[in-house]
N, C-alpha and C positions, 0 to 999 in steps of 0.2 A: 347307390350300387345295385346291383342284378340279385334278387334276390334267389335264394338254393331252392327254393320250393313254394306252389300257391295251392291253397284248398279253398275250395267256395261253400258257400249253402246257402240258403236264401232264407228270408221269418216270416211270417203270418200272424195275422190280428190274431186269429183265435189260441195262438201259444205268446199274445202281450210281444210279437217282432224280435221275440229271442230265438236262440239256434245255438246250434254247439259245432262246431267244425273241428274234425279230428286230424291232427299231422300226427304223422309219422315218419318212422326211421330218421330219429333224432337220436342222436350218442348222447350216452350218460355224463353225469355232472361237468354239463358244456354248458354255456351262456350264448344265447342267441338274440338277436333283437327281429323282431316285429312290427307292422302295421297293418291295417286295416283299411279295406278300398270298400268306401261307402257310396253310393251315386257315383260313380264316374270322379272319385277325389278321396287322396290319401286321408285318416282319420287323424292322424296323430303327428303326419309331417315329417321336418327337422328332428323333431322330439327323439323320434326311435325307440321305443320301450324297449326293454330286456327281460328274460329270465333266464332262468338257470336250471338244469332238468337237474333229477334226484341221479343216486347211483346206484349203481348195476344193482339187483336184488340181488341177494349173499354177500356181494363185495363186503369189507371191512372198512367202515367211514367213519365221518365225525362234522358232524354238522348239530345246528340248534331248529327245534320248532317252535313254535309259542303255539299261547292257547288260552282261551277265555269265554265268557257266557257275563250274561247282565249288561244285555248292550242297549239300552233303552235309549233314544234318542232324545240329549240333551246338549243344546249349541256347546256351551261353555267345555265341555269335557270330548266336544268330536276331534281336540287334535291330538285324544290316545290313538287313533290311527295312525299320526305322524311318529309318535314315539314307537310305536311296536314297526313300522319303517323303516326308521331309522338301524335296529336292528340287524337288518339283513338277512331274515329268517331263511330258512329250504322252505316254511309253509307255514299258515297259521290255520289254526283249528277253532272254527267259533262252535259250541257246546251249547249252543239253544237259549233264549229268550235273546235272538240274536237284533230282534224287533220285538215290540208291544205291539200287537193287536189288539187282542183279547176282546173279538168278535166273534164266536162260533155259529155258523152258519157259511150260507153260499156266499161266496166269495166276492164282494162288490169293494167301487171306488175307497174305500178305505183300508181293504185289503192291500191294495196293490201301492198307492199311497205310501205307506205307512215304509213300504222299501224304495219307494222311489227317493221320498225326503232323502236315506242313510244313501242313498247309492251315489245322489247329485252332489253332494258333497266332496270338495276338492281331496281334502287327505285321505279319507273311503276310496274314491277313484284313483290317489297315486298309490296306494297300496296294493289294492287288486291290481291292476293291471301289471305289477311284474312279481307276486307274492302267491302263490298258491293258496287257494285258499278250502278246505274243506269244513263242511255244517255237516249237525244235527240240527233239529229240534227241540222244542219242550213246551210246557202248557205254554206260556205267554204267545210264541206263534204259532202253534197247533191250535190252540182253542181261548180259554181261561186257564185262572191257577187254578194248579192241583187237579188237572183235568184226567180222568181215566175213558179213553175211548172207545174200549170193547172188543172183544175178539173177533170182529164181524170185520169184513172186506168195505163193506156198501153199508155200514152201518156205525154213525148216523151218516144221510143222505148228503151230506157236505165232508164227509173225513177224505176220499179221494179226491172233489177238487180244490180243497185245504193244500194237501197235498202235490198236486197240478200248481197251483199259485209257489208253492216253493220252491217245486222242481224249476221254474222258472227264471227263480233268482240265482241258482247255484248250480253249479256243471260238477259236481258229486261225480264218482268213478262206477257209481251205484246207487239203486235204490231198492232193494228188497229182490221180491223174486217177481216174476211175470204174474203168479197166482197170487201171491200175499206181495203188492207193493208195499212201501214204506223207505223209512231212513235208515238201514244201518248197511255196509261195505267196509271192505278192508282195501289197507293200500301200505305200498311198505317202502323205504327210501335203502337203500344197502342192506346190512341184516337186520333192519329194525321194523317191523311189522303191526299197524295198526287196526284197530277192529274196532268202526265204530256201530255204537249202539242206538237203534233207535227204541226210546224209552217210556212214549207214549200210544203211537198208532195203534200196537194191539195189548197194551196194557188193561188189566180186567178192577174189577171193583177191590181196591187194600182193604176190604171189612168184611169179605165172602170169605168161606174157607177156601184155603190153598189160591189165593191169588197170584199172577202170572205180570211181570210189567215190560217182558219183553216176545211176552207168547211161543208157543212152541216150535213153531216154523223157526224166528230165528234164533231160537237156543241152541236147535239141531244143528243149523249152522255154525252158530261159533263153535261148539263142540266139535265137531269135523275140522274145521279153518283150525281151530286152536292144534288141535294133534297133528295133522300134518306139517305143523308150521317147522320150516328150522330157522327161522329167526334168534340171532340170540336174544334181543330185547323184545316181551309181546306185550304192546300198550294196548289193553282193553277202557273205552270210552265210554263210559254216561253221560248223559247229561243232568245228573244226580246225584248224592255222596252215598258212596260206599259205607261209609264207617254213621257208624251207629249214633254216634256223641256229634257227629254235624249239626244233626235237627230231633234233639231227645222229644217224644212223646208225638211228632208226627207220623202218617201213612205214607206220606209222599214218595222222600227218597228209599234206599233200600229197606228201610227201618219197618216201610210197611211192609217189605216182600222176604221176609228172613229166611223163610224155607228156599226161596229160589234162589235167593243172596249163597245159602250155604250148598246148594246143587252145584253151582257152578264154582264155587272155592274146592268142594270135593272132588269134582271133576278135575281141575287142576292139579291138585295135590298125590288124587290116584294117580292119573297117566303122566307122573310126573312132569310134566308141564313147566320148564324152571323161563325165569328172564322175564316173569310176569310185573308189570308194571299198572296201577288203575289210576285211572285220571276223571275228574268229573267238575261239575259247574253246578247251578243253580243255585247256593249260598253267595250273597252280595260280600262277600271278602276273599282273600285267598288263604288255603292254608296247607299244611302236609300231614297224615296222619300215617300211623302203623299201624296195621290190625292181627292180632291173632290170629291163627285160623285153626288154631290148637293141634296141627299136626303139617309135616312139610316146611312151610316156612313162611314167614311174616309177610303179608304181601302189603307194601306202598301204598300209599294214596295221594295223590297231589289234587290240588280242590283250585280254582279261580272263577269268580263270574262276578266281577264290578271292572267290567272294560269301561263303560262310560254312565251308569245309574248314579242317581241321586240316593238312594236309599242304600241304609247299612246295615250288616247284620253284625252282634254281637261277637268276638271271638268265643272259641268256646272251650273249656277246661276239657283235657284228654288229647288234644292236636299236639305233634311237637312244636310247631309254631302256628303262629297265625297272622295276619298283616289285615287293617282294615281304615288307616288313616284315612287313604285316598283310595282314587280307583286305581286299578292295577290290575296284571296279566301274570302270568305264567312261562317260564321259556324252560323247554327240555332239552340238555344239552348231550347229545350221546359222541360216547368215544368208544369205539369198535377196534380201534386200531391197537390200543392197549393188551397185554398179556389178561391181566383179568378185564374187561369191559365193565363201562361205568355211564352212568345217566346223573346228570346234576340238576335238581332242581330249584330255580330261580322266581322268588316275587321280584316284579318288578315296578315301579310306580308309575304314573299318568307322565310323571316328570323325566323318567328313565333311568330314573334309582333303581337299585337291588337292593330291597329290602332284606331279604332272608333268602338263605338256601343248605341246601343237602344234598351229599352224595352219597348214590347207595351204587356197590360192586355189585357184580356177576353175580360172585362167588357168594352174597348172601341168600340169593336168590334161587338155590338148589335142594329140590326136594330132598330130603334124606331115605 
């Protein structure tokens, strides 16, 4: 058939023959199919891939995302792609250690490697291609663990083309600002608006006073993004756990950064800020926690990062549940169309079980 519309772009060695091509004036929550004209010949055929764009921002919806981190590449576990597929998500959100590296330095053949393996892979490829997908980062493919890499632009002399080698893999709606690149952007599907965080790039030393792990540049940002927002649901991302009892006696996740953990809860709770929802990765299980914040209102936590790793971490006492048989994902399910609105969240297993889940309302979610 005649297709409604053609955009081109053309790739280059020196951006690895990637490119991004932008369509528009496409109508919300439609389903479109696609291909791709390589050499003088359709890419994908017969085949016809599909997706399905998000809805109107504000509208009232109800759709599901997933979401996950601890994606280590290992054969036996790559067809949690198929299962999170199978699904039929609006998007999935990977949350960093989306590969192993864990080379810091200029970026060479096993940089690039190490995602070509994840990307050649048949159920990786039938999910991208009709799945939205948006990344963060975190140590494993930023640097090492537990990496902190400094308030500096151009310092060390490999954090922006670290950085370059990412942007590469992921067509992100964003990457920081033109002066301070990096990984955090928001994006929103109907009223539901996400703000992800990037958690390493100008993250400063957990053991100086007053350390910073998402630096100042983009704190100013969420703070602006977050009050303006009228979203009723506002999912704030890490790629790290919020709640304190994830990883007792570490620096890493917030646990090292409490002064700035509690800036940004105060911040919310002042400008009353309600429909906050926190989600994050880097613990090899999934789990959901509640945190105090001793004034306002409880704010959520959903935790998942063993999409495809070998390695487990312990549950841990203080979570209201926790899941770590297998490897497993997260699915957030919003319903906006409801009189009060509600978010449900879902463990799900390698095999396509629902483990565990919870529904938190609106109406819990309002500052007083």
């Amino acid at each position: 058939s005649k297709p409604i519309a053609k955009f081109t772009n053309s790739t280059k060695k020196e951006n690895d023959y990637t490119g991004i091509v932008t369509v528009k004036n496409l109508r919300p929550d439609k389903k479109y199919y696609y291909d791709v004209f390589v050499k003088n010949k359709f890419y994908f055929g017969k085949e016809r891939p599909s997706f399905k764009t998000f809805f109107k921002k504000g509208s009232k919806a109800k759709f599901s995302i997933g979401f996950g981190g601890g994606a280590g590449y290992i054969p036996k576990h790559e067809y949690m792609w198929n299962t999170i597929n199978s699904f039929k998500l609006s998007a999935m959100l990977l949350l960093g250690d989306n590969v192993y590296i864990d080379v810091p330095g200029m970026p060479n053949a096993v940089h690039y490697y190490t995602y070509y393996r994840r990307e050649s892979q048949p159920y990786f490829k039938n999910l991208v291609k009709q799945t939205p997908i948006f990344t963060i980062w975190d140590d494993h493919d930023a640097a090492f663990d537990d990496i902190w890499l400094g308030p500096y632009v151009n310092k060390p002399a490999w954090k922006q083309p670290m950085l370059k080698v990412f942007r590469e893999q992921w067509a992100n709606p964003g990457y920081g600002t033109k002066k301070f690149p990096g990984v955090w952007y928001k994006f929103y599907d109907g009223d539901v608006e996400f703000f992800m965080l990037d958690c390493r790039t100008y993250r400063t030393d957990p053991f100086a006073p007053h350390p910073s792990m998402i630096g100042p540049v983009q704190k100013k940002w969420l703070f602006n993004e977050l009050k303006k927002s009228k979203a009723v649901f506002k999912v704030i991302v890490a790629s790290v756990p919020w709640a304190f009892g994830a990883k007792p006696g570490s620096h890493d996740p917030w646990l090292g950064f409490p002064e700035e953990r509690n800036q940004i809860f105060s911040y919310i709770m002042d400008n009353k800020i309600n429909g906050v929802i926190l989600v994050s990765a880097d613990r090899h299980r999934s789990d959901a926690w509640v945190i105090d914040t001793k004034k306002g209102y409880n704010l959520y936590e959903f935790e998942s990062s063993k999409l495809t790793n070998m390695h487990t971490h312990h549950i841990m006492p203080g979570s209201i549940f926790g899941y770590n048989k297998t490897c497993s994902f997260g699915i957030l399910d919003f319903d906006t169309t409801v009189k009060d609105p509600k978010v449900t969240y879902r463990i799900v297993s390698i095999d396509g079980e629902v483990m565990n889940s919870i529904m938190i309302r609106k109406s819990e979610l309002i500052a007083k």
